[in-house]
Structure formats: structure tokens, C-alpha cells
PLY file of the C-alpha trace (Angstrom):
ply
format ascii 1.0
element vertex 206
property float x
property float y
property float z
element edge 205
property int vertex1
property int vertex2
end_header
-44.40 44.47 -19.33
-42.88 43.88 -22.84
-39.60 46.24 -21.69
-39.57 44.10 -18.56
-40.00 40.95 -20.73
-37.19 41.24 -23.30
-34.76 43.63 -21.52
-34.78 43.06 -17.41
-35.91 39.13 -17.61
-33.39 37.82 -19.73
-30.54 38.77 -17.34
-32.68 38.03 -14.48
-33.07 34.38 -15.72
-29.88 33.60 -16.81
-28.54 35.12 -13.15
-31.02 32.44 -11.56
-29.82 29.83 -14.24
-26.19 30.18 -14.56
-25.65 29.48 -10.28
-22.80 26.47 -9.52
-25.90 24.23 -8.45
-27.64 24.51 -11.30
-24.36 24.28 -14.05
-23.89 20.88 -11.89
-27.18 20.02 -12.81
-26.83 20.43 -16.37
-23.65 18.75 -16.14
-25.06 15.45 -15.52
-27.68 15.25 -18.17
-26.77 17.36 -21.43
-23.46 15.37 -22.32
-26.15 12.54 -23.23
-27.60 14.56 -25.92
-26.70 12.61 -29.24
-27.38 13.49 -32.67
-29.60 16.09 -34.53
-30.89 17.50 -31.04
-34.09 19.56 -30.57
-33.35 21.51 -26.95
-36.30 23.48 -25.74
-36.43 26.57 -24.08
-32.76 27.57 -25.37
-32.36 30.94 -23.56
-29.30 31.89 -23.15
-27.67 29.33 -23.92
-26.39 28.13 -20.40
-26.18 24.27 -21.56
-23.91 25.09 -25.14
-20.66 24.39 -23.12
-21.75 21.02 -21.90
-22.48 19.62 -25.41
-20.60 16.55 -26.30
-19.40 18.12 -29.71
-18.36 14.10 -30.90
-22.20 13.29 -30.39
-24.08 15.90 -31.37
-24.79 16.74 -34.99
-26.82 19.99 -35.27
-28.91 21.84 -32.31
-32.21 23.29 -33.26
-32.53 25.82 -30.41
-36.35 26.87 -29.31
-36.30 30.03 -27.59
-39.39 32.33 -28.05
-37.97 35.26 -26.30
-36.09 37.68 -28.43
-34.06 39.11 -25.74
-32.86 35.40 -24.66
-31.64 34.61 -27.94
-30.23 38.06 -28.31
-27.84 36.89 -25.38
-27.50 33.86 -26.46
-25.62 35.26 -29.90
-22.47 35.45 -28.84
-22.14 31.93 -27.06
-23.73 30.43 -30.17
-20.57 32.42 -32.37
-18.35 31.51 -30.13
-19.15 27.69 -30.52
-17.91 25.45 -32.97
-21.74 23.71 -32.90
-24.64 23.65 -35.43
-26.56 25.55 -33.78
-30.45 27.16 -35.63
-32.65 28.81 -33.30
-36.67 28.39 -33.55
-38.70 31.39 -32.22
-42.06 29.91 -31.61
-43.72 29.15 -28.74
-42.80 25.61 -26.89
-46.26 24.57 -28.03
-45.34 24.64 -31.38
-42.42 22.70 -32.84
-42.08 23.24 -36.43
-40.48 20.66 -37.55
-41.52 17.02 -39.02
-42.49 14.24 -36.94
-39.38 11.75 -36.12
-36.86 14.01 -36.96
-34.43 14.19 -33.90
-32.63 12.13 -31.97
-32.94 14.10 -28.70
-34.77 16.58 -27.42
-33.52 17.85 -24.41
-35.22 20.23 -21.71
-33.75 22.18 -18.74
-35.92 24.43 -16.82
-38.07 25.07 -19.27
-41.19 22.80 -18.20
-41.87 25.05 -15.33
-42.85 28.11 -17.63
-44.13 26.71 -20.73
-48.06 27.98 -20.80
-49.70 24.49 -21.68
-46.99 21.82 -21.40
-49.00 18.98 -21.89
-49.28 20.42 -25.54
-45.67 21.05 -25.98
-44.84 17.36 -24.56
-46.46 15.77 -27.02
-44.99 17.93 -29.59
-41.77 17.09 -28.53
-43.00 13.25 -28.63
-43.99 13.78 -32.08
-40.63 15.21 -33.08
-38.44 12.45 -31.92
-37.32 9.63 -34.32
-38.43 5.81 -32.88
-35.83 4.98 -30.05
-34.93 8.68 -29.81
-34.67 9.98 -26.46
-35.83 13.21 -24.04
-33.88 14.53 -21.86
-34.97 16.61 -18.92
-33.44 18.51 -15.95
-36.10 20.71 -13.80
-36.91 22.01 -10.67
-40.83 21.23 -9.41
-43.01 19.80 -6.93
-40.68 19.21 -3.97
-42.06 16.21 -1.68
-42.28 17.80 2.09
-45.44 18.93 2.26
-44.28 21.66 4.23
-42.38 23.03 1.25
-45.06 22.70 -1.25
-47.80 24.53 1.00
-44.98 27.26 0.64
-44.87 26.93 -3.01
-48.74 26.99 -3.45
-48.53 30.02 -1.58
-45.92 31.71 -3.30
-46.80 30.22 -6.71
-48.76 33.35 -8.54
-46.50 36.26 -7.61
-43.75 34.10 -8.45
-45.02 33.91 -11.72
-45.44 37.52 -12.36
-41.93 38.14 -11.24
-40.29 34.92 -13.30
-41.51 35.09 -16.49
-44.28 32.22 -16.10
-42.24 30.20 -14.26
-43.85 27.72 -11.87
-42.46 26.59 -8.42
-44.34 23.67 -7.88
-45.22 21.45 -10.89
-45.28 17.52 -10.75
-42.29 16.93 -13.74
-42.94 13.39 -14.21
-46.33 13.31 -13.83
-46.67 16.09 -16.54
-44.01 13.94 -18.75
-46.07 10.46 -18.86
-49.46 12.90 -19.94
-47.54 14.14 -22.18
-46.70 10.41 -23.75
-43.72 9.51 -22.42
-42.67 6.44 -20.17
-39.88 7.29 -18.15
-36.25 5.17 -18.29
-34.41 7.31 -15.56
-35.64 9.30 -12.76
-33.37 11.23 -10.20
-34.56 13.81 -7.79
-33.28 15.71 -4.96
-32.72 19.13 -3.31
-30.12 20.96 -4.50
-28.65 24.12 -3.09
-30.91 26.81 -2.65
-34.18 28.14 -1.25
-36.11 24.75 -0.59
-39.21 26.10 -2.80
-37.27 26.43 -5.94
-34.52 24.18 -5.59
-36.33 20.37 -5.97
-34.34 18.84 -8.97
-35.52 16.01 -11.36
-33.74 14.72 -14.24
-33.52 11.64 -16.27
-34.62 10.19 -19.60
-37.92 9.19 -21.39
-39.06 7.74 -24.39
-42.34 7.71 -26.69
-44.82 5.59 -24.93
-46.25 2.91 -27.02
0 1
1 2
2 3
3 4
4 5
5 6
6 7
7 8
8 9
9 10
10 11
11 12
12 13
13 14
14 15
15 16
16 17
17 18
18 19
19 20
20 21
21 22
22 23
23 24
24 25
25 26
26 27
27 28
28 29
29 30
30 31
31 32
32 33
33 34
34 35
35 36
36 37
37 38
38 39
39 40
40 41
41 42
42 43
43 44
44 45
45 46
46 47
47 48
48 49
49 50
50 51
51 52
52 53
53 54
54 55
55 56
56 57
57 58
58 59
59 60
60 61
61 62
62 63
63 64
64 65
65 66
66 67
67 68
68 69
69 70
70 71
71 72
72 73
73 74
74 75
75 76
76 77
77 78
78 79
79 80
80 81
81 82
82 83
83 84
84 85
85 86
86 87
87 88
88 89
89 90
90 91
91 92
92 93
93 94
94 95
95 96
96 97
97 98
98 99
99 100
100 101
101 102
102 103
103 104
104 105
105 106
106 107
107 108
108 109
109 110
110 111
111 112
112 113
113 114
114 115
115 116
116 117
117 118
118 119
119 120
120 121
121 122
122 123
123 124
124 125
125 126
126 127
127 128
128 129
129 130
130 131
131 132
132 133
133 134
134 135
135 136
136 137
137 138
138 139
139 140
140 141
141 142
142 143
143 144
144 145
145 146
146 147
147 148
148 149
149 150
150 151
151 152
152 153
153 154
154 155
155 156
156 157
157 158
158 159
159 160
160 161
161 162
162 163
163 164
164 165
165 166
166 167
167 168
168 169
169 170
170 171
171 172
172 173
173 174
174 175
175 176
176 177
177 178
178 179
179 180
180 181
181 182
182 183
183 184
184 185
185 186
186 187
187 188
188 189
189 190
190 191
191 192
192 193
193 194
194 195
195 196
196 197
197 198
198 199
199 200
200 201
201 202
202 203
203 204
204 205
């Protein structure tokens, strides 16, 4: 699985990842990003073009998978942004507590093993009045559709990397310690089971 891992599921992902639906998607939420900005789950680096280069001082980019940052190189030469990749695990953020101004998330929650754990990481990480940013596919509401994704969920897994069709976003994002300040949802193009969209912005809770 390793070859599959870091040679067949990088492309694979960024194929899924880099479709006109989802670019719209990231369109609407990474622009906000402001400051030095921890984005998790960098991959390939699909959301380096929608930057804001005015707002944005440096990205630290967590991506544990070699092969995704190995394809990310050449859009991160190519850019005129500060950009420092972090290869451990979205569980573990190394750096200190209130030390960015934005961490921002893109289909990444779906895949990250125990995301509870890495949400309050990123909660940790995030200077007072900072901001997280999230755009991800999950739970979709017809219960028709999310039978289907129960049903499909574990060999979807296998095949995606640990990706998960059907998780509750903003339920996992208040255990994690945030309160949600925006919340936006719909279906976006696509096969209904993988194409339910939240995004929005949360803060620390008190």
C-alpha cells in the first residue's frame, strides 16, 4: 500500500480536488485567509492560487504525505508566497500556541484519523480573535443519501486515502472547541454522496 500511498494517491486526489466545482469552492473561502496562516492538509497545493498575497504573511503548509508535497514543489516555486511545509500528522501541530492568524482547512477533515484531536490543535495554534477557515464535503442531509454513504463509507476509505463520505463538519468543529460565525452548505456538482459542501468560519470557544 505504501507505492499506492505516495505514488498513485497523490494524482488520484488532486484529480478529485482540482474539478471546476470544487476550485469554486475554494474560491469563496481561502481569499479570507489573513496573516501568518496555518492551512492543514496542504496537498498539492490546489488553494496557493487563491491566496490574497496583500493579506497573507507566511503559509505554514501541513501535509504528511511525501508524495503530496512532492507535487506540490513546483506550485510552491512558482509562487511569490512564504510558503514552509510541516510533515506531521494533522494531529500534531508543531508549533506554539497563539501563533497564527488563520488556519484554514479544505477537504482535509474528512481524512484526518482522529479529528477531534487535530481540532483542538488547531484551536490551540490560533492567536485570540484569530480565525478557522473551513471548506468540506460531509454528512449530506437526505437521508436517502447518507444511507448511501454509510454504505459506501469503508471501501471508500480504502480507495481514498482515509477519506470519509459522511462526517457531520460542524458538529465535529464545536467538539473540537470552536463556535461557529458562518455556516454555508449545499450540494455542489457531483455524485450526491461526495458532493455535500460546508464552509464558513469559527473561532476559539470561550
Amino acid at each position: 500500500m505504501q507505492f499506492y500511498d505516495e505514488h498513485i494517491l497523490p494524482h488520484l486526489i488532486n484529480l478529485a480536488c482540482s474539478n471546476k466545482p470544487t476550485q469554486k469552492q475554494r474560491a469563496k473561502i481561502v481569499p479570507l485567509a489573513a496573516g501568518d496562516v496555518l492551512e492543514i492538509g496542504f496537498g498539492s497545493g490546489l488553494n496557493l492560487p487563491f491566496y490574497d498575497p496583500s493579506k497573507v504573511k507566511k503559509i505554514w503548509g501541513l501535509e504528511p504525505s511525501a508524495g503530496m508535497r512532492k507535487k506540490a514543489r513546483r506550485l510552491v516555486d512558482a509562487s511569490l508566497m512564504d510558503v514552509e511545509f510541516i510533515d506531521l500528522p494533522g494531529e500534531e501541530i508543531p508549533l506554539e500556541a497563539n501563533s497564527v492568524d488563520t488556519v484554514l482547512v479544505t477537504y482535509s477533515l474528512c481524512t484526518i484519523p482522529d479529528v477531534v484531536a487535530a481540532l483542538q490543535g488547531m484551536r490551540r495554534v490560533l492567536k485570540p480573535g484569530g480565525r478557522l477557515l473551513y471548506c468540506e464535503h460531509g454528512r449530506a442531509p437526505d437521508e436517502d443519501v447518507h444511507l448511501w454513504q454509510e454504505r459506501l463509507n469503508p471501501a471508500w476509505r480504502k480507495f481514498a486515502g482515509g477519506c470519509n463520505m459522511h462526517r457531520d463538519i460542524p458538529a465535529l468543529l464545536v467538539t473540537g472547541g470552536f463556535d461557529i460565525k458562518s455556516d454555508e452548505r449545499m450540494y455542489i456538482p457531483g455524485a450526491k454522496v461526495l458532493s455535500y459542501n460546508y464552509w464558513g468560519s469559527a473561532v476559539a470557544a470561550d
